[in-house]
N, C-alpha and C positions, 0 to 999 in steps of 0.2 A: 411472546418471544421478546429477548430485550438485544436490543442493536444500540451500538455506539457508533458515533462519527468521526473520521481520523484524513483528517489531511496528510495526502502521501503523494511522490513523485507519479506523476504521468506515466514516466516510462516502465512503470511498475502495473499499468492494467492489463496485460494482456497476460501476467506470470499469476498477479491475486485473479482474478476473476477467470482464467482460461486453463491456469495452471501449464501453461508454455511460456517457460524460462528459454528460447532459445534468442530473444531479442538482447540479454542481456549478457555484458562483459563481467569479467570474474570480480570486480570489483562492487559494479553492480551490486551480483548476485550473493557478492558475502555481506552488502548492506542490509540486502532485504532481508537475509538469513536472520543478521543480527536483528534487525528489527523484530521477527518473525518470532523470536527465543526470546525478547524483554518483552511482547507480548500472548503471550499462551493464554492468555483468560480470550481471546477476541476466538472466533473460529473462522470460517469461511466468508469469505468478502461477498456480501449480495447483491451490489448497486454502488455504481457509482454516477458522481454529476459530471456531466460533458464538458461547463464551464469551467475549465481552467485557472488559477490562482499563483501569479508568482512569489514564492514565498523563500526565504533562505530553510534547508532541510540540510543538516549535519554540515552545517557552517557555507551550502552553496545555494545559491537564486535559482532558483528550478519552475517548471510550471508543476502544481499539484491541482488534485482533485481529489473531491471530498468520497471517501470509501464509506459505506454502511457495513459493519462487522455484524455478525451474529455475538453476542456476549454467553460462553460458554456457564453456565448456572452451577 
């Protein structure tokens, strides 16, 4: 199985990996979307790391953490 690595906002683990979008505001959730649509080759989020990374993500300083994607074949 081939997994990729992708730095993503924090407040984006409990929608990838739980599939409960309810933490998230509409703004939020049209980013992740969009995200979600410029990446279709990735599938389901399987792991992520606990440690934390503030990094700028669509132009804002965020804390992110590192997702492991399944890569669709």
């Amino acid at each position: 199985m081939k997994t990729d690595t992708v730095l993503l906002p924090a407040f984006w683990a409990s929608a990838l990996i739980n599939n409960d979008y309810s933490g998230l505001d509409r703004l939020e959730l049209s980013e992740l979307q969009a995200w979600s649509h410029d990446n279709q080759h990735l599938s389901a989020a399987l792991s992520y790391d606990i440690d934390p990374v503030c990094i700028r993500f669509n132009g804002m300083l965020t804390d992110c953490l590192a997702f492991d994607f399944h890569v669709k074949e």
